[in-house]
DRENROVEX-578964 format. One record per residue (C-alpha): x, y, z; residue in one letter. Coordinates in Angstrom, 3 decimals, m for minus. Layout:
N
REC        xx        yy        zz  r
REC         X         Y         Z  a
...
***
This chain:
295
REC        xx        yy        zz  r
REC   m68.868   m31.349    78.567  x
REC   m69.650   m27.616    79.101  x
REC   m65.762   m25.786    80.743  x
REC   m65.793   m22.259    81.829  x
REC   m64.693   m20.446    78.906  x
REC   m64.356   m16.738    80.056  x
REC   m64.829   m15.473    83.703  x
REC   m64.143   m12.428    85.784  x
REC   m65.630   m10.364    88.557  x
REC   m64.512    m7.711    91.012  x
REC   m65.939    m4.553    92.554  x
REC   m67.526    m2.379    90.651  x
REC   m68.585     1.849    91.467  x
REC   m66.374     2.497    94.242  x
REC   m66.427     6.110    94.923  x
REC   m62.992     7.690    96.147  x
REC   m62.264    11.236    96.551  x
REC   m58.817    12.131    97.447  x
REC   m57.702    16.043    98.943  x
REC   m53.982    16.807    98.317  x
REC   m52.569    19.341   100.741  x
REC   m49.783    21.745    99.939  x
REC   m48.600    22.861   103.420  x
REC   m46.428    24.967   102.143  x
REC   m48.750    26.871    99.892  x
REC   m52.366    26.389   102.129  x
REC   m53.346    25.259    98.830  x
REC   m55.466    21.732    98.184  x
REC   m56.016    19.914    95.075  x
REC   m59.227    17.650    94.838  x
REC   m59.859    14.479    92.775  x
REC   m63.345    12.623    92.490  x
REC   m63.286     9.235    90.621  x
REC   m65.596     5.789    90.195  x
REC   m63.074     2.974    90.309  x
REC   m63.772    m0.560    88.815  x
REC   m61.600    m3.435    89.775  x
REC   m62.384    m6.619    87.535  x
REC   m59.700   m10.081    88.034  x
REC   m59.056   m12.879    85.803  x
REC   m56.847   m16.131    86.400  x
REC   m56.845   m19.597    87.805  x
REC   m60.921   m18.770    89.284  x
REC   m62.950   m21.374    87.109  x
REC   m63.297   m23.591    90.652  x
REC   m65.277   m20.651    91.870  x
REC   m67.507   m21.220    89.509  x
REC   m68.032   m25.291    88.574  x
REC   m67.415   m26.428    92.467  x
REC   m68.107   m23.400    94.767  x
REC   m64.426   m23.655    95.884  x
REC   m64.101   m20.237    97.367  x
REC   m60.730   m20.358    97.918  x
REC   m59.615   m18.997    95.031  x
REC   m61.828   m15.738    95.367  x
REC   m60.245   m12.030    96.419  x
REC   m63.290   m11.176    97.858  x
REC   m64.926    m8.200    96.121  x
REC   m64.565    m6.190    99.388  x
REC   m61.215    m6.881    99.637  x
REC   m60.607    m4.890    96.191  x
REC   m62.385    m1.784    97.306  x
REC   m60.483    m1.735   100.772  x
REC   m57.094    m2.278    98.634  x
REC   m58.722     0.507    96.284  x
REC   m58.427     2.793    99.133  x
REC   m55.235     1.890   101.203  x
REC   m53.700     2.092    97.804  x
REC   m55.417     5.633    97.111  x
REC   m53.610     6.721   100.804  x
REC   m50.392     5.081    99.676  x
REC   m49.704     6.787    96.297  x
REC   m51.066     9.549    94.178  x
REC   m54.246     8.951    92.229  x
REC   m53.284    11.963    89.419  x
REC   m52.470    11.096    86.809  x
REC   m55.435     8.439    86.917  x
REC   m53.391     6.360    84.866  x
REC   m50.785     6.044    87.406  x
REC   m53.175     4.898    89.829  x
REC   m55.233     2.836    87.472  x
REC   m51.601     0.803    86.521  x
REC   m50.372     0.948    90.223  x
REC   m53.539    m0.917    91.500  x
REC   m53.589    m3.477    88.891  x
REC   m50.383    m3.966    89.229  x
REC   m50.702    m4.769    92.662  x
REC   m53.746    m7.455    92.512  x
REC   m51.366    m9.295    90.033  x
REC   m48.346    m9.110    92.146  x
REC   m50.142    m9.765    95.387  x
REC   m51.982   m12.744    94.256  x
REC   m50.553   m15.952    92.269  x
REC   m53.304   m17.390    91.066  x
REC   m54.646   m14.049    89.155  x
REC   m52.824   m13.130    85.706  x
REC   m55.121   m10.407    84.546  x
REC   m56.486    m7.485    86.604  x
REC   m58.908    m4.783    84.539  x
REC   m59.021    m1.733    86.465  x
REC   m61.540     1.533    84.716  x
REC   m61.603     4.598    86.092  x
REC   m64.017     7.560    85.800  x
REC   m62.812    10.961    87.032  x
REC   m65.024    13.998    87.652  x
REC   m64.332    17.510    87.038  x
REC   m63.528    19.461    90.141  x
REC   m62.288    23.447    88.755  x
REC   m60.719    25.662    91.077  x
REC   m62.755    28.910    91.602  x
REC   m61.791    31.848    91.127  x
REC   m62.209    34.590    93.885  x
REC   m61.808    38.048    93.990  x
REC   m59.832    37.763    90.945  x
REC   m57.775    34.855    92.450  x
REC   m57.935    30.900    92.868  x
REC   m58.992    30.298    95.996  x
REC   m56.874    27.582    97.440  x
REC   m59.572    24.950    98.768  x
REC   m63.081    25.499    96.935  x
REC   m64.207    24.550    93.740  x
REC   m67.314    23.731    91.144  x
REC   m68.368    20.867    89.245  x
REC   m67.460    21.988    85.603  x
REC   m69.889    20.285    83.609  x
REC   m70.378    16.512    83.438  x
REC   m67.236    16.016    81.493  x
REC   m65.327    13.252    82.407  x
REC   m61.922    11.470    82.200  x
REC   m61.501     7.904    81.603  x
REC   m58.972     5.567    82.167  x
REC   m58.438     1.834    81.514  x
REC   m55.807     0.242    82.927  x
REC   m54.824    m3.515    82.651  x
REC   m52.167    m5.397    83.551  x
REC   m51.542    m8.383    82.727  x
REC   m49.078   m11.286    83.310  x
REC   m46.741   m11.906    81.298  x
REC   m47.006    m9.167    78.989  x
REC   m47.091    m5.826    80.612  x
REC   m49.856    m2.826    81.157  x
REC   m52.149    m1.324    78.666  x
REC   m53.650     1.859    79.145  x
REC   m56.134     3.278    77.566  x
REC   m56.992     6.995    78.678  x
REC   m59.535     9.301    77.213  x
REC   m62.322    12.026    77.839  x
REC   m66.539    11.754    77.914  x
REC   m69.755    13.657    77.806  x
REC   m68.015    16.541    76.498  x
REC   m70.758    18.266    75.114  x
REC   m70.256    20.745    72.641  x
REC   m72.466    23.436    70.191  x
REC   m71.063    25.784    67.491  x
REC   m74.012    27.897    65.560  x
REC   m72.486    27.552    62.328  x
REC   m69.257    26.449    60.299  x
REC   m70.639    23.085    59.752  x
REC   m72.036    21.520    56.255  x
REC   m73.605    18.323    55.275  x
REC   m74.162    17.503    51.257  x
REC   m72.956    14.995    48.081  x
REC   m74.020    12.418    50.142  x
REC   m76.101     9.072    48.613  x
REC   m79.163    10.390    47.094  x
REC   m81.789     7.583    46.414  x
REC   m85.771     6.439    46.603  x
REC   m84.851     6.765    50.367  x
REC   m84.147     9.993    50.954  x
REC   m85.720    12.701    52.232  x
REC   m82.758    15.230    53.784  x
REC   m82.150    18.040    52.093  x
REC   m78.637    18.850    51.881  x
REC   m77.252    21.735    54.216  x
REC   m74.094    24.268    53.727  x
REC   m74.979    25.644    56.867  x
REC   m76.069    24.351    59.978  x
REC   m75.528    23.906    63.741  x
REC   m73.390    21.474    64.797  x
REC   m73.379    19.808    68.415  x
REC   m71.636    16.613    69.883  x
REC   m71.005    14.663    73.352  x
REC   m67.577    13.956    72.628  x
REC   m66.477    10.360    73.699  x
REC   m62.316     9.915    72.441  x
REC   m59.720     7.735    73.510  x
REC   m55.970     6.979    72.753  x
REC   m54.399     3.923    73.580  x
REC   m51.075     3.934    74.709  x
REC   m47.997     1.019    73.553  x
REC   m48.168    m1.230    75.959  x
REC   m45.995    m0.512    78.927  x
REC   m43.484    m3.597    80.136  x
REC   m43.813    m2.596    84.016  x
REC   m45.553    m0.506    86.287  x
REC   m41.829     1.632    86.599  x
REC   m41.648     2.598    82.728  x
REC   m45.958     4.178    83.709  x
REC   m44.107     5.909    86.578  x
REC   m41.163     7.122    84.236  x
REC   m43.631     8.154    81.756  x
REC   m46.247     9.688    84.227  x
REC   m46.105    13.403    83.204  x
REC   m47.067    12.399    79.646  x
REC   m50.626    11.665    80.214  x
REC   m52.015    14.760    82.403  x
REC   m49.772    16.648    78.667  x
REC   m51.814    14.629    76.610  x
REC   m54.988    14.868    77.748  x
REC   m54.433    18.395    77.744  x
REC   m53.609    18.201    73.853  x
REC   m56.353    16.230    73.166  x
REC   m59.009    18.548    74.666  x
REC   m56.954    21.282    73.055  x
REC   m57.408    19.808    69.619  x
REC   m60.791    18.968    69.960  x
REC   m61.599    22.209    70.575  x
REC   m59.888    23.837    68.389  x
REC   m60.842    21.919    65.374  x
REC   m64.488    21.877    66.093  x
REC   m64.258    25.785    66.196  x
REC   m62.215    26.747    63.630  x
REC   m62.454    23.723    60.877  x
REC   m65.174    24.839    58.479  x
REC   m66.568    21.050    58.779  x
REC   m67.369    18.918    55.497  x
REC   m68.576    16.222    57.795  x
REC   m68.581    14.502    61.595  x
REC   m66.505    11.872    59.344  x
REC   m63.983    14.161    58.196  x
REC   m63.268    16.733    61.439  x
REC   m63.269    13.658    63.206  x
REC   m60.778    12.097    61.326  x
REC   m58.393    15.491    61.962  x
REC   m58.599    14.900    65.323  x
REC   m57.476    11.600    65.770  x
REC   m54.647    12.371    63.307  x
REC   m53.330    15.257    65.514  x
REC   m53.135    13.453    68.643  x
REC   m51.132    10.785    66.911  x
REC   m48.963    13.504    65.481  x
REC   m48.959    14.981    69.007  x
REC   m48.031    11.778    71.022  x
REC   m45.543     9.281    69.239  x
REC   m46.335     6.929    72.442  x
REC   m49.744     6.460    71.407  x
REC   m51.234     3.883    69.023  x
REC   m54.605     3.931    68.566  x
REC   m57.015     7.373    68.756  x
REC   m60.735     6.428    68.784  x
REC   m63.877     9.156    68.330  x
REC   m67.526     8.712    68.895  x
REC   m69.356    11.646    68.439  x
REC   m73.433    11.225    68.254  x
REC   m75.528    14.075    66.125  x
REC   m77.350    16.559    68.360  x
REC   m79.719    17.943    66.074  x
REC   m80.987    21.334    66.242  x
REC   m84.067    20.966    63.378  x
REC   m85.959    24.295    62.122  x
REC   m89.057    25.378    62.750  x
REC   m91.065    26.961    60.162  x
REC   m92.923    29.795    61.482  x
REC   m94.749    30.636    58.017  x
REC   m98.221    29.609    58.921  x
REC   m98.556    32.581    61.238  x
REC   m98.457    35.986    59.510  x
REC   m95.498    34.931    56.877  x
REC   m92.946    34.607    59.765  x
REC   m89.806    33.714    58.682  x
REC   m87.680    31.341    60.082  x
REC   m86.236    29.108    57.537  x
REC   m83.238    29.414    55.931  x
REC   m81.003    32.190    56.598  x
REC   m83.556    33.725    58.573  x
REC   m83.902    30.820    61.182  x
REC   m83.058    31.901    64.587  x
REC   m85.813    29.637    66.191  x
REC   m84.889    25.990    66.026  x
REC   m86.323    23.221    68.170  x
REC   m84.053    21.025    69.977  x
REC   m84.414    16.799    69.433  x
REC   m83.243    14.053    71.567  x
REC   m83.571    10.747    69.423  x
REC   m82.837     9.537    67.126  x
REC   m79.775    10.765    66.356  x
REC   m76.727     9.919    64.247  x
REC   m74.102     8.294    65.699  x
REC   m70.417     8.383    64.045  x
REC   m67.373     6.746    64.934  x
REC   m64.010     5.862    63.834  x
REC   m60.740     4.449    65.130  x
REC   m56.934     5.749    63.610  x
REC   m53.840     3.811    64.038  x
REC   m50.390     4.804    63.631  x
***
């Protein structure tokens, strides 16, 4: 006899901005974020007999999204993220589970005059931060926070070679080429027993998301990279080192390849090699490297 084995639904893409105002300053703060609200428990009736009473209706979730947006701050997104799942847990009996992702866009304060100007602001790039928040019954609140689309170029200090050599390949090996990256990381945090030890905690996650974007940086500019594998690898092992209450630090970072052109056919032009200064962008396809490190 066929059961309901897994089920969960909820509101997906609900936009929310939020403006902070510092009377005493003049000065605002903006956040932009995509929130996802997803709930699991006792809902299987929903399902096998059309017994709505057991369903938070999905509109319900993005009004609560935004009463709870008015009723406590949304930075760090984790906060929020934990306080709203949280809430669809306490609130509600019958759910045991509530999944709650949030994507948060880059708003940068401008500078003016040689000053930040206290209520305007640009879209830096299409960087994001994540956030996954879930809590669940019984057992407390994960929280997984991270960064995306972080795209990133250096023109050289990268080198690929010693790799498998077979009947199959064809690339050459490089000690000197142009590396680029989105950068997708995460870090998952121990889990937290109660929404009060994410509030005690708070500060630590705006610090290390900081670090983390600090370290990625840093190593992609200054590591003289052996490999994605290996710089990758660095990474992770700093933010450990950098945040004992995280776990788990996970990279993906595709290949944006940047392939020569050789310009030889007209007049001896050359572009190859240490001469190349000409290279033609590709899309796909593209390497793809990822890795998890634990504590």
């Amino acid at each position: 006899m066929p059961k309901v084995s897994a089920a969960r639904y909820g509101k997906d893409n609900i936009r929310l901005y939020k403006v902070d105002r510092d009377e005493a300053t003049k000065t605002h703060t903006v956040y932009e974020m995509v929130v996802c609200v997803l709930l699991e428990g006792e809902i299987e009736t929903s399902y096998t007999e059309a017994d709505n009473s057991v369903v938070v209706a999905t509109d319900s979730m993005k009004q609560t999204t935004y009463i709870m947006a008015k009723q406590h701050p949304v930075n760090p997104p984790e906060l929020f993220g934990a306080t709203l799942a949280s809430h669809f847990v306490e609130k509600y009996k019958h759910i045991h589970t509530a999944h709650v992702n949030i994507i948060q866009h880059r708003w940068t304060r401008m500078e003016v005059e040689g000053k930040p100007h206290p209520h305007s602001f640009y879209r830096d790039g299409a960087e994001k931060r994540i956030v996954q928040a879930d809590a669940i019954e019984g057992k407390g609140i994960e929280i997984r926070s991270g960064l995306s689309d972080l795209l990133v170029l250096k023109s050289t200090g990268s080198q690929f070679h010693s790799f498998v050599r077979d009947e199959y390949t064809l690339l050459p090996e490089v000690y000197d080429r142009i590396l680029s990256t989105s950068v997708d990381a995460g870090w998952k945090w121990a889990i937290f027993p109660d929404l009060a030890a994410v509030e005690k905690d708070a500060a630590k996650f705006n610090e290390t998301h900081a670090k983390a974007r600090e370290i990625t940086f840093r190593l992609f500019a200054l590591e003289e990279s052996p490999s994605v594998q290996n710089t990758m690898y660095k990474m992770c092992e700093e933010i450990l080192a950098a945040q004992p209450m995280v776990n788990d630090v996970d990279y993906s970072l595709p290949n944006k390849h940047y392939f020569e052109i050789d310009l030889s056919w007209h007049k001896g032009l050359k572009n190859t090699g240490k001469d190349a200064e000409v290279y033609a962008p590709q899309s796909d396809p593209n390497g793809l490297i990822k890795c998890t490190v634990s504590r």
